[in-house]
N, C-alpha and C positions, 0 to 999 in steps of 0.2 A: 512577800511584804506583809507587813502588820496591819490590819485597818486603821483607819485616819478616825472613824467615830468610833472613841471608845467612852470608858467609862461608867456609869448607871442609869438607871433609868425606873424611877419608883424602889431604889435598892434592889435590882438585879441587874445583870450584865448586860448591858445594850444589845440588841439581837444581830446578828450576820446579817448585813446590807445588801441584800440583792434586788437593789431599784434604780440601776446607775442609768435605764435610760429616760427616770424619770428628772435625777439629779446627780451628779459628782458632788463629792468630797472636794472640797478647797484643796490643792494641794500644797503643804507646809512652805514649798519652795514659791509658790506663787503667795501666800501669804506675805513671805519676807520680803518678797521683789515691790508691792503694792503698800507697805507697813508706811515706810516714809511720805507716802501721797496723802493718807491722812492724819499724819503730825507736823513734822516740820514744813517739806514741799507742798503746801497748801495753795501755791498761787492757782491764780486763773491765768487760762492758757493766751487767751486774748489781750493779757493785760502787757505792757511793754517792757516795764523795770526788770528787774534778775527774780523775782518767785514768778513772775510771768510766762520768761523765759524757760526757766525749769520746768515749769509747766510741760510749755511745749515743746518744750525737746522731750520729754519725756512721752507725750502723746507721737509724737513722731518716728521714737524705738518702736515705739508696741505698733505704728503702722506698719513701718517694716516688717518686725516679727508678723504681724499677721499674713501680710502678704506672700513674705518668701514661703508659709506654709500650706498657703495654695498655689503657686505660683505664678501671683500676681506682679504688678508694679504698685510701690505705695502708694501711686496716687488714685490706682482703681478700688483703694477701704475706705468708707466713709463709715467710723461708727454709730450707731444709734444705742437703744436702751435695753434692744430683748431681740432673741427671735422674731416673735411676732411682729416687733415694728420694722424690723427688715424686711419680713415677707411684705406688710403694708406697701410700706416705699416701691419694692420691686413690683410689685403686683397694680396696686393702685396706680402710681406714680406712673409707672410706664401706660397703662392703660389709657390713660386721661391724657398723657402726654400725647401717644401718638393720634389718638381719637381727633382730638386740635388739632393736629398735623393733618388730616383727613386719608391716615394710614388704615382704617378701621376701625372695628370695637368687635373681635370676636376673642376670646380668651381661652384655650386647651388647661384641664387640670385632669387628675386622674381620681377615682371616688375614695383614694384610700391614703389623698395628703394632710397631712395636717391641719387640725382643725382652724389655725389661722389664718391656712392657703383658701380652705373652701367659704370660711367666714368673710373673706375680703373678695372674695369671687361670688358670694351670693350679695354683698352690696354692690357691687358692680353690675349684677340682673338686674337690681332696685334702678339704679340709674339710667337703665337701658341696653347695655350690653350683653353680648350675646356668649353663654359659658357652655364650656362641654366638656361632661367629666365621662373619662376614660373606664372603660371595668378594667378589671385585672384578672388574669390566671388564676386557679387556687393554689399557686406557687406566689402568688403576690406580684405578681412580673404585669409591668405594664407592658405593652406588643409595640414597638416601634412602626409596625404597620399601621396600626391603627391613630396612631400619632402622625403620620403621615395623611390617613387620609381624612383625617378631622379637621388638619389646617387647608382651608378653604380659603379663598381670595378675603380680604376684610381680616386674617386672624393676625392679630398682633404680637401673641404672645404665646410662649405655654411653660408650664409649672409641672416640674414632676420633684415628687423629692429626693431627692438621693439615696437615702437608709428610711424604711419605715422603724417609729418608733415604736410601733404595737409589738408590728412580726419579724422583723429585722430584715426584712428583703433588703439588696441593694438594687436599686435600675440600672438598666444597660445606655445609662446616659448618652455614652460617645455615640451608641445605634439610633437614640433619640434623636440628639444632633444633626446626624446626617439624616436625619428621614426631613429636617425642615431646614437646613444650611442653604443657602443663595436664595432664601424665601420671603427673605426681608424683616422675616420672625425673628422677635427675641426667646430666649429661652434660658429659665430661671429654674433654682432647683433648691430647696431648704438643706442644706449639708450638716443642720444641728446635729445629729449622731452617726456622722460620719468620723468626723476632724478626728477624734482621739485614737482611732484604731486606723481609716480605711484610707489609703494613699489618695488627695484629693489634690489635685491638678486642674486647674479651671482650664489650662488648652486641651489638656488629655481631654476632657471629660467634653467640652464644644461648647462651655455655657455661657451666656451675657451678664449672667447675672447670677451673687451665689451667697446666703445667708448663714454666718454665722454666730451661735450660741456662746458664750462666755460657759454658764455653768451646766454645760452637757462636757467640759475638754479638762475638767478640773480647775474653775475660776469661777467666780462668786456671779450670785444671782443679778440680773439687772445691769449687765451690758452685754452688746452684741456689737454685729458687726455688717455692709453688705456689700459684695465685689460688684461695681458695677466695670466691664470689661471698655477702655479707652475707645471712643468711638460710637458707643450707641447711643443714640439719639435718648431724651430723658436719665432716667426718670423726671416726673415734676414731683416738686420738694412736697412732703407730706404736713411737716411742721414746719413755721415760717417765723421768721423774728430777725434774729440776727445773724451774719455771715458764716456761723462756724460750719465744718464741713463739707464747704467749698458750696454753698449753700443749697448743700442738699438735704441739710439736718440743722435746723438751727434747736439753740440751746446750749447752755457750757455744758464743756465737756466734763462728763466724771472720771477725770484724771485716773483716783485710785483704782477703780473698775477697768480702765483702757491699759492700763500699765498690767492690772492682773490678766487681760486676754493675755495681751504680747507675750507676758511673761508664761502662760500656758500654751501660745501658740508654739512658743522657741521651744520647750522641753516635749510638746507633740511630735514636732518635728526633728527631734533628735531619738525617741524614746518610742512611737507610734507601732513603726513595723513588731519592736522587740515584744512589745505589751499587748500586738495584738497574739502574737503567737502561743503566748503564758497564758493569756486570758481563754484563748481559742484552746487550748488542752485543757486548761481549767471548766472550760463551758462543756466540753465533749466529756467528762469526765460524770460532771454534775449528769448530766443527759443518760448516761450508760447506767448509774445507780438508781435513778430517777424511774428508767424504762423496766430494771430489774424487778424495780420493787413496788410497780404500780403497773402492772401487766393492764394493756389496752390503753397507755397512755399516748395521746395523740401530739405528734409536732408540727407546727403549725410556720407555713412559710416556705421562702426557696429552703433548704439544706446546703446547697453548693453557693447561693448568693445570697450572703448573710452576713452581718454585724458578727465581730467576733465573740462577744458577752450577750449576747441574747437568746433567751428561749423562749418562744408562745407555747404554752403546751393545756390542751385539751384532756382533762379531767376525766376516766372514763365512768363516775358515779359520785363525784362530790363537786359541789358548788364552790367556788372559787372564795366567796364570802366565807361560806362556812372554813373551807382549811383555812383563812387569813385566821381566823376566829381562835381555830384550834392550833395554830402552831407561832404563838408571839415569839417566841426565839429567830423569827426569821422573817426579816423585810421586806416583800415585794409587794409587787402591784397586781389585783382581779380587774386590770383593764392599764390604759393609757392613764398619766397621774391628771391630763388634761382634763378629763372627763369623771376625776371622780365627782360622786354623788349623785351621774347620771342613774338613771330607772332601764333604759332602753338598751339590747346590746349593741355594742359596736358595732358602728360601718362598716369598719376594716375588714374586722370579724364576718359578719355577714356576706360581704363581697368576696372574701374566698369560698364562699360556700357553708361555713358554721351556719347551724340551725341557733334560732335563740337562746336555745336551751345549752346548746354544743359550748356558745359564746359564755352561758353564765356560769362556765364549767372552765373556764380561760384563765390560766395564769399567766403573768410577765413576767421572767426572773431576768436580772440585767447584771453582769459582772463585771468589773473593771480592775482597775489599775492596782486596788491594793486588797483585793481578794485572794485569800491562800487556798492551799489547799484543806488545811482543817478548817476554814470555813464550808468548804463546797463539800466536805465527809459531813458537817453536823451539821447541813442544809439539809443536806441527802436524807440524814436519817430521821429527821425532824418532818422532813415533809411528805417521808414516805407512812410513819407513824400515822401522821395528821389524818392523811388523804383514806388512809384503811378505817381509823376511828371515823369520820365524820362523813366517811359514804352509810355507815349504819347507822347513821341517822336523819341525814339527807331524805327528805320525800321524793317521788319517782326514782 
């Protein structure tokens, strides 16, 4: 397939995109699916006449589509605005829920979730509750043992993410699961860079609770979504106002944005296995010219439990700023897009065992849906180039 960003950029050729797990590309088809919600279909979904109606029958496709792509029921998607506000709700929401309930206040996370899982889990210290975050393998792998013996009587909850975004590990969710099933535990998982590639099944997997991302699946920035599974007790609502959402989310709904999930939920779910496969030869490819031609290059993450478009890879003599610097023909991230600007290395990084120096040596290349293979050859050579120029100049 053709890239979806093309065109110039200061009058040269826009560079090969390889940051898809910082962002997807709109895709053309979810463009068209979502065009009439912001001209003609403009009602509000609450409102009763016929654009109101449209509204919400339109919000009502896209819960379905969301749902049949985990395999949910529509009535366990309540959308919100982002990622982040789903983990919020899931995290907060249940916390505080059950705390009232006098279920506890002890919280399970792992040190290498996302920084909106650990942000909402260090307010929850603030307020009194009790957090504990998991190390990880230098495969990235959280240990389901140890998730077992962390939930202690009082634990409410626990959060592991699905795909790390840095290193691409995936978790052994369903082992999660069962280390804490008949426990009275909820258990919640960020699935934002899973959905597009990794077969996600909320019974498979054992979780209560499951967040996701609009434009991590090929749909526009600023909607998400969160499974809360029939039956658990909570969440308490995070935003409050008005009924929508079953009033677990008040706010109207951004129709256009809920119509583009569905509409990328439905073509994941038709397209997911095929694209992972294309992209996973494409990823192994980039890797093989990559390791050829930058001898000591380190890979970073499981190998066998992994995102199909992702690589972390470990620099053996050039700084991850400096190759951005020296190779503009090519897109990617010297960390999480979360954290640019940050001074400090990565968590993540760190927690597998990188030295700070190892981590400021870290690339993230992320492939997706419409990456070819002439991108991943003039990636290759572009950043094999780069990485030989700008270790000779590199200090240490």
């Amino acid at each position: 397939m053709e890239q979806v960003p093309v065109g110039m950029t200061d009058g040269l050729p826009r560079p090969v995109y390889l940051d898809h797990q910082a962002t997807t590309p709109v895709d053309p088809r979810v463009v068209d699916a979502m065009l009439p919600y912001l001209t003609s279909e403009f009602g509000n979904p609450s409102s009763s006449h016929v654009y109101g109606r449209a509204a919400a029958e339109a919000v009502g496709r896209a819960r379905a589509q969301v749902a049949a792509l985990i395999g949910a029921r529509p009535e366990e998607v309540v959308f919100t605005s982002s990622g982040t506000e789903s983990n919020q709700l899931a995290l907060a929401g249940t916390a505080y829920a059950r705390r009232a309930a006098g279920s506890g206040d002890h919280v399970v996370t792992s040190v290498i979730d996302h920084p909106a899982t650990l942000a909402a889990c260090a307010q929850l210290e603030q307020d009194g509750f009790r957090v504990t975050r998991l190390p990880v393998g230098t495969d990235g792998l959280v240990d389901p043992d140890d998730v077992a013996r962390a939930a202690v009587p009082g634990t409410v909850l626990v959060s592991v993410m699905h795909a790390s975004n840095e290193i691409g590990t995936v978790q052994p969710l369903p082992d999660i699961a069962r280390a804490v099933r008949g426990r009275g535990i909820a258990l919640h998982t960020d699935a934002a860079q899973s959905l597009a590639t990794v077969v996600t099944d909320v019974t498979t997997l054992g979780v209560d609770l499951l967040s996701v991302v609009g434009h991590k699946m090929y749909a526009p920035k600023g909607v998400g979504a969160l499974y809360v599974r029939a039956g658990t007790p909570g969440p308490a609502p995070r935003l409050v106002g008005g009924g929508q959402e079953r009033g677990l989310r008040a706010g109207t709904e951004n129709v256009p944005g809920i119509v583009a999930l569905g509409a990328a939920a439905e073509l994941a779910l038709k397209e997911r296995e095929s694209d992972a496969a294309r992209i996973r030869g494409l990823r192994d490819l980039l890797l093989g010219l990559l390791i050829e031609g930058i001898p000591g290059l380190r890979l970073n993450g499981s190998r066998e439990h992994r995102l199909a478009g992702n690589l972390s890879l470990t620099l053996p003599a050039t700084g991850a700023a400096a190759l951005a610097a020296a190779v503009p023909e090519v897109a990617f991230s010297a960390g999480a897009a979360c954290h640019t600007g940050a001074s400090a290395p990565s968590p993540v990084l760190t927690a597998i065992g990188l030295s700070a120096a190892q981590a400021s040596r870290t690339v993230r290349l992320g492939l997706g849906r419409y990456t070819g293979e002439d991108d991943v050859r003039t990636a290759a050579r572009a950043l094999v180039r780069g990485a030989r120029g700008a270790a000779a100049v590199t200090p240490g």
